[in-house]
C-alpha positions in Angstrom: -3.4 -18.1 6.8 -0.8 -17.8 9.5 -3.6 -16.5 11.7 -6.0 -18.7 11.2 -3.9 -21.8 11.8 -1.1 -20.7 14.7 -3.5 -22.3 17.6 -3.7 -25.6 15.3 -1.6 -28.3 16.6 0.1 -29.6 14.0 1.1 -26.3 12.1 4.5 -25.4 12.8 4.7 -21.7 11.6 5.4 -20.0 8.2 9.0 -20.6 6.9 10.2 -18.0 4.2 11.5 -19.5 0.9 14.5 -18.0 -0.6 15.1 -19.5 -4.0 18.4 -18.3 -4.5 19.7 -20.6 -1.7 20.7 -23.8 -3.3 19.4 -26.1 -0.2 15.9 -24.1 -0.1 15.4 -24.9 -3.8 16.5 -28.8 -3.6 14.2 -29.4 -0.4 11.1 -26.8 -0.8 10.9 -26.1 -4.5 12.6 -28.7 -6.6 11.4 -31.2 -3.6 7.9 -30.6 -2.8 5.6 -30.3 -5.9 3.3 -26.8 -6.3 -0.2 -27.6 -4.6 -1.9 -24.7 -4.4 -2.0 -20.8 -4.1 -3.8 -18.3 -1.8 -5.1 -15.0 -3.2 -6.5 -12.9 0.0 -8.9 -14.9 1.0 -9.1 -17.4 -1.9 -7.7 -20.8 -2.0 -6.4 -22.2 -5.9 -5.9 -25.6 -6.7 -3.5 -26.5 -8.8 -3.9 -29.1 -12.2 -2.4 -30.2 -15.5 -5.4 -28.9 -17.5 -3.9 -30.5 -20.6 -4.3 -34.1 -18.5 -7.9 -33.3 -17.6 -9.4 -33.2 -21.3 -7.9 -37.0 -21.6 -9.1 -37.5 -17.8 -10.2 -35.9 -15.2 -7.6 -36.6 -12.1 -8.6 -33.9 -10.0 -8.7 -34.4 -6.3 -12.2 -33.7 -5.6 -12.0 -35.2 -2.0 -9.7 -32.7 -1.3 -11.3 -30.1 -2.9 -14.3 -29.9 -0.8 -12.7 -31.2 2.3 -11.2 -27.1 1.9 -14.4 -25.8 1.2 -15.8 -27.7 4.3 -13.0 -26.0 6.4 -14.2 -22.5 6.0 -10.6 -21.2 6.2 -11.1 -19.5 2.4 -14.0 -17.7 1.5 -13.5 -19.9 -1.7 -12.0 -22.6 -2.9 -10.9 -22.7 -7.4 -8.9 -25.0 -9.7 -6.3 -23.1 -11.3 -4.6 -24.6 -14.4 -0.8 -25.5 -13.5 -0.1 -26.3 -17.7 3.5 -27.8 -17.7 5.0 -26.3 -15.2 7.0 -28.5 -12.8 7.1 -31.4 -15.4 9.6 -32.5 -18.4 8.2 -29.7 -20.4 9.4 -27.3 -18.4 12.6 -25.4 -19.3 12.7 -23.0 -16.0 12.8 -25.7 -13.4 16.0 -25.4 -12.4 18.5 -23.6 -9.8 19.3 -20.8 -12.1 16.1 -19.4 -12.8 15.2 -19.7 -9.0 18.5 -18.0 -8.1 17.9 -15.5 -10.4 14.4 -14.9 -9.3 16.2 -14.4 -5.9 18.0 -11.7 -6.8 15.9 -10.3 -8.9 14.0 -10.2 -5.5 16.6 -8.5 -3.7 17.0 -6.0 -6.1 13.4 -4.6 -6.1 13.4 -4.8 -2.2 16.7 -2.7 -2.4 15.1 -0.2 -4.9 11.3 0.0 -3.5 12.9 0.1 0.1 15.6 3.0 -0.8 12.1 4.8 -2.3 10.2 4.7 0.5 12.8 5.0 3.1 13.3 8.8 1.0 10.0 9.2 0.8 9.4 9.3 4.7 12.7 11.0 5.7 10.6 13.7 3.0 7.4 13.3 4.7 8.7 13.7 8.2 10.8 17.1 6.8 7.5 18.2 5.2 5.2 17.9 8.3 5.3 15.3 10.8 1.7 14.6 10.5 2.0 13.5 7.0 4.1 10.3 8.5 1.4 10.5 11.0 -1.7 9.6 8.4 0.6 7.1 6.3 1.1 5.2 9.1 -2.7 5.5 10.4 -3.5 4.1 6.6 -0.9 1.1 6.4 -1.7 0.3 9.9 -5.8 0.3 9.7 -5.1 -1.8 6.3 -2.8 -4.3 7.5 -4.8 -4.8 11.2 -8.0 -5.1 9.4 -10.2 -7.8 10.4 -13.6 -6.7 8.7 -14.4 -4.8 5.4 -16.2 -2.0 7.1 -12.9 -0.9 8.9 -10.6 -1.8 5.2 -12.9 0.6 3.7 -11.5 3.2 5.8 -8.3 2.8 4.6 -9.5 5.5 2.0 -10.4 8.1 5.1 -6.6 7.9 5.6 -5.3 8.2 1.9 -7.4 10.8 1.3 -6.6 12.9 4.6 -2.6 12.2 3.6 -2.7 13.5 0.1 -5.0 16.5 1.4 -2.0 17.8 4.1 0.5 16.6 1.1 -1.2 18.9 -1.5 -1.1 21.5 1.7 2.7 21.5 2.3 3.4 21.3 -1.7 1.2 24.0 -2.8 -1.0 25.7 0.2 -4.6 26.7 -0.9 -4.7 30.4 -3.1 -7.9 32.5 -3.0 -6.9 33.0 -7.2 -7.6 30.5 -10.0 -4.1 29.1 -11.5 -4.4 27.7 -15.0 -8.5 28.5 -15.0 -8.8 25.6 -11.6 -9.6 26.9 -8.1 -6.9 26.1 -5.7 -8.7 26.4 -2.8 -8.6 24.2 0.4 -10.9 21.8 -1.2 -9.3 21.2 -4.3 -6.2 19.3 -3.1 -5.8 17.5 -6.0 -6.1 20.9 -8.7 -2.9 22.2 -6.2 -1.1 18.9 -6.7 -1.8 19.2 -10.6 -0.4 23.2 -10.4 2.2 22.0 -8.0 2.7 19.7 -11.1 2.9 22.1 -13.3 5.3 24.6 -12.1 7.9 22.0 -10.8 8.3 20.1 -14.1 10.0 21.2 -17.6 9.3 17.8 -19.8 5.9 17.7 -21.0 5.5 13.6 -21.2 6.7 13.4 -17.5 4.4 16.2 -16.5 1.5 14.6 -18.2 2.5 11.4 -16.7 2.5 12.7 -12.7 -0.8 14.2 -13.6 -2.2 11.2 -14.8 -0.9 9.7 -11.7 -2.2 12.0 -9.6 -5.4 11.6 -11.0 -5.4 8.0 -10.7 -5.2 8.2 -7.2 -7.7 10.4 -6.3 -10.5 8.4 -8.6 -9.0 5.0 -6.6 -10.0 7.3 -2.9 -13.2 8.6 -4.6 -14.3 5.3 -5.7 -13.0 3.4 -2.6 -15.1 6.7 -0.4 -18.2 6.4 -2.3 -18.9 2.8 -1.7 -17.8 3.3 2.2 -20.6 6.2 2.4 -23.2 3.9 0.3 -22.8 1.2 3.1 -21.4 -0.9 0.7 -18.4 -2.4 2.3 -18.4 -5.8 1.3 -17.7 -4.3 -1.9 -14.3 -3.1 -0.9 -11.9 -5.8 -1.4 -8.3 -6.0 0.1 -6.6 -6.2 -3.4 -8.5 -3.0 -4.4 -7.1 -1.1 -0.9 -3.6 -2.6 -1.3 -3.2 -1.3 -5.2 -4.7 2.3 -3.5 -1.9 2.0 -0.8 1.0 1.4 -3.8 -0.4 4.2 -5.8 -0.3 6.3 -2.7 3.1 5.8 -2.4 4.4 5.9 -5.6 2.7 9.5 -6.2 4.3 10.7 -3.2 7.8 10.0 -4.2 7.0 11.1 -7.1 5.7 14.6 -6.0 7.9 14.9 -3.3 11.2 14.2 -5.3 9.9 16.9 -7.9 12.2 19.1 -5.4 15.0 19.2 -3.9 15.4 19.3 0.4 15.6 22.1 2.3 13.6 25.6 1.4 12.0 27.6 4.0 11.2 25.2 7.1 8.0 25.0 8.2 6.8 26.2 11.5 3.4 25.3 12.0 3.3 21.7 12.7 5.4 22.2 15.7 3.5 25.8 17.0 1.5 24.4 19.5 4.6 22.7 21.4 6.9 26.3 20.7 4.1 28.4 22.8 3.4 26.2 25.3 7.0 25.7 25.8 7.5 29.4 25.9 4.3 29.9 27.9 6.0 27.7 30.5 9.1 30.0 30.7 6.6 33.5 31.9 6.6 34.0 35.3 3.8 33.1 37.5 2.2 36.4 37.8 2.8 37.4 34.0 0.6 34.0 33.0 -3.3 35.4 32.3 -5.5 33.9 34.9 -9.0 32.2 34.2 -10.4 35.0 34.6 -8.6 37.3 32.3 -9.1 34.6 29.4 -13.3 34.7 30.2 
């Protein structure tokens, strides 16, 4: 929305509500009556659906003057029922202020998650911040669905180097399931399995687990059918959430430190050492042919 209307005239920016500020909730929400909502690309109109069976006092002027925009792909009613009238009990500065901190502790919580589960990632392997960011990146600078349905392309290629650094590919079955290279997720479900005691939270990370990787398979199939404009944003941002909420998960199973790992940073270690050989110790280009 903020996109599409910064170059308009008139539109003065977004302003962020916080409803446990008492003038925010007297001017913006106790002030200014609930009109609508957006839902990605969708624009909902609020009504009393209780006062259209009497009458119908929709605005339908307004209604298709936003479908004649073309700023939403489309435009609904959505049923308001009693809320912001007489009726309703919740209208008031103390459930807004507690809905404000009820927002600042889950932004304190989710952010404490995530900010572990990238100090992890980065310990892990580098690259694995690498691909996370590629995938929130491509999903939040996407401007068609051909490039949001490769927001799967990075999921996928993140839990693959995850399942690496947790459990690297074996050439035996463990538990009857190859663990090869391609089976990423059987080594997260092994990984699974040999990290946790309690069998409800091990059946529960494996469910999870699972989860994801039928969200990526689903999300890849449709991407390889051609059949982008199946993908929708709300489908790639629940795949993003899941992402991250299984790699905390997995990641936490263990605590830091271990044996360090080498290999992400062995291309930078031998040319670093190549460059301290002397001159005539280096092979020339025609000892490497």
């Amino acid at each position: 929305m903020h996109i599409l209307l910064k170059d308009v005239e008139w539109y003065l920016g977004a302003v962020q509500i916080r409803p446990e500020i008492q003038e925010h909730w007297a001017v913006f929400l106790n002030g200014i009556p609930s009109r609508f909502r957006i839902f990605e690309d969708s624009l909902y109109l609020f009504h009393s659906g209780y006062e259209v069976e009497v009458e119908d006092n929709r605005d339908h002027v307004q209604y298709r003057e936003w479908e004649a925009s073309g700023l939403f792909s489309s435009v609904h009613w959505e049923d308001s029922g009693v809320r912001e009238t007489v009726f309703d009990p919740y209208d008031n500065m103390q459930h807004f202020r507690r809905l404000g901190e009820a927002d600042e502790l889950l932004h304190g919580q989710f952010s404490s998650a995530l900010g572990e589960t990238l100090m992890r990632c980065s310990d892990l392997d580098p690259n694995l911040t690498q691909r996370l960011h590629a995938a929130i990146k491509a999903f939040e600078g996407h401007e068609t669905t051909e490039e949001l349905a490769h927001v799967s392309l990075s999921c996928r290629r993140f839990t693959e180097k995850l399942a690496d650094c947790l459990y690297p590919p074996r050439d035996e079955k463990v538990n009857g399931k190859k663990v090869g290279r391609a089976e990423y997720r059987n080594r997260l479900w092994a990984y699974v399995a040999e990290n946790v005691t309690s069998d409800t939270t091990r059946e529960l990370l494996i469910a999870n687990v699972e989860d994801l990787g039928n969200r990526i398979d689903k999300l890849d199939s449709l991407s390889n059918k051609g059949l982008h404009s199946d993908v929708s944003s709300s489908d790639v941002n629940r795949l993003l959430l899941s992402l991250l909420v299984v790699a905390h998960d997995l990641i936490s199973l263990r605590p830091p430190g271990g044996a360090f790992a080498y290999e992400p940073y062995e291309t930078a270690i031998r040319a670093f050492m190549e460059g301290l050989r002397p001159q005539q110790e280096r092979p020339s280009q025609d000892d490497e042919e």
